[in-house]
N, C-alpha and C positions, 0 to 999 in steps of 0.2 A: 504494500500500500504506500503509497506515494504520502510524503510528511506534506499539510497545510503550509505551514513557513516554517524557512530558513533563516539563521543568525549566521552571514557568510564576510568575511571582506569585502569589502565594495570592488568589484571585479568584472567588467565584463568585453565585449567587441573593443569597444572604442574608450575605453577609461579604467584606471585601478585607483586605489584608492587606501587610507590607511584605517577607515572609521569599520564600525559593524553596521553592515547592512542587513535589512529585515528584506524577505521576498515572498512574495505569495505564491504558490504553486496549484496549477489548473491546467487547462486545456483550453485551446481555442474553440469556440463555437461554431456553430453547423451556420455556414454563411461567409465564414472569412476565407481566403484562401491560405489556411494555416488550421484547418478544421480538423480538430485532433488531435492537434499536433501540442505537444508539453508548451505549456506559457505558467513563462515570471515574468513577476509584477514586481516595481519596486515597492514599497510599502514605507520606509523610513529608514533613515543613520542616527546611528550613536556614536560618540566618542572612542566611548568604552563596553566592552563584552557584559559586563555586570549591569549597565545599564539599558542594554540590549534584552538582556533575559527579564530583567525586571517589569518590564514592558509585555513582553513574549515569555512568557514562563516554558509554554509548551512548544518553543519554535526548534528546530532539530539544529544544534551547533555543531558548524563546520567549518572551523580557523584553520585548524594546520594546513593550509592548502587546497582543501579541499573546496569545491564549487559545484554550484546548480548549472551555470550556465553552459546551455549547448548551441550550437550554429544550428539555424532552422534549415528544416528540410526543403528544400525549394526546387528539386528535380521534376517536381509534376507540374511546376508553371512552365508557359510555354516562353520562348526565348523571343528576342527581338524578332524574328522571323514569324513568328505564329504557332512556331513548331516545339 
């Protein structure tokens, strides 16, 4: 079963970060084209891990490195071509 929220480093495509970041974890809806597909959300930073969890009691903590974030699947849209 897939954790509701994450307490991760602020980490992802385009930015890192040194705070604790909160994320929500879901799925894209029947309508987007990402339907299905794993979606984070940011949700909020903290400073500090303790005021992360105090926040998020129940959020799954994953500092050492570890992360949610994945590159979306995007092989079923069609290319500049149509194709």
């Amino acid at each position: 079963m897939m954790k509701e929220f994450t307490i991760e480093r602020g980490r992802g495509m385009t930015y890192s970060n040194s705070s604790f970041t909160v994320y929500k974890h879901g799925t894209y809806p029947r309508g987007s084209v990402l339907a299905g597909e794993s979606k984070r959300t940011f949700i909020n930073s903290f400073p500090t891990l303790e005021e992360a969890r105090k926040v998020y009691p129940q959020a799954e903590v994953l500092v050492d490195g570890g992360t949610t974030y994945q590159m979306p699947y995007l092989s079923h849209l069609p290319d500049d071509d149509g194709y």
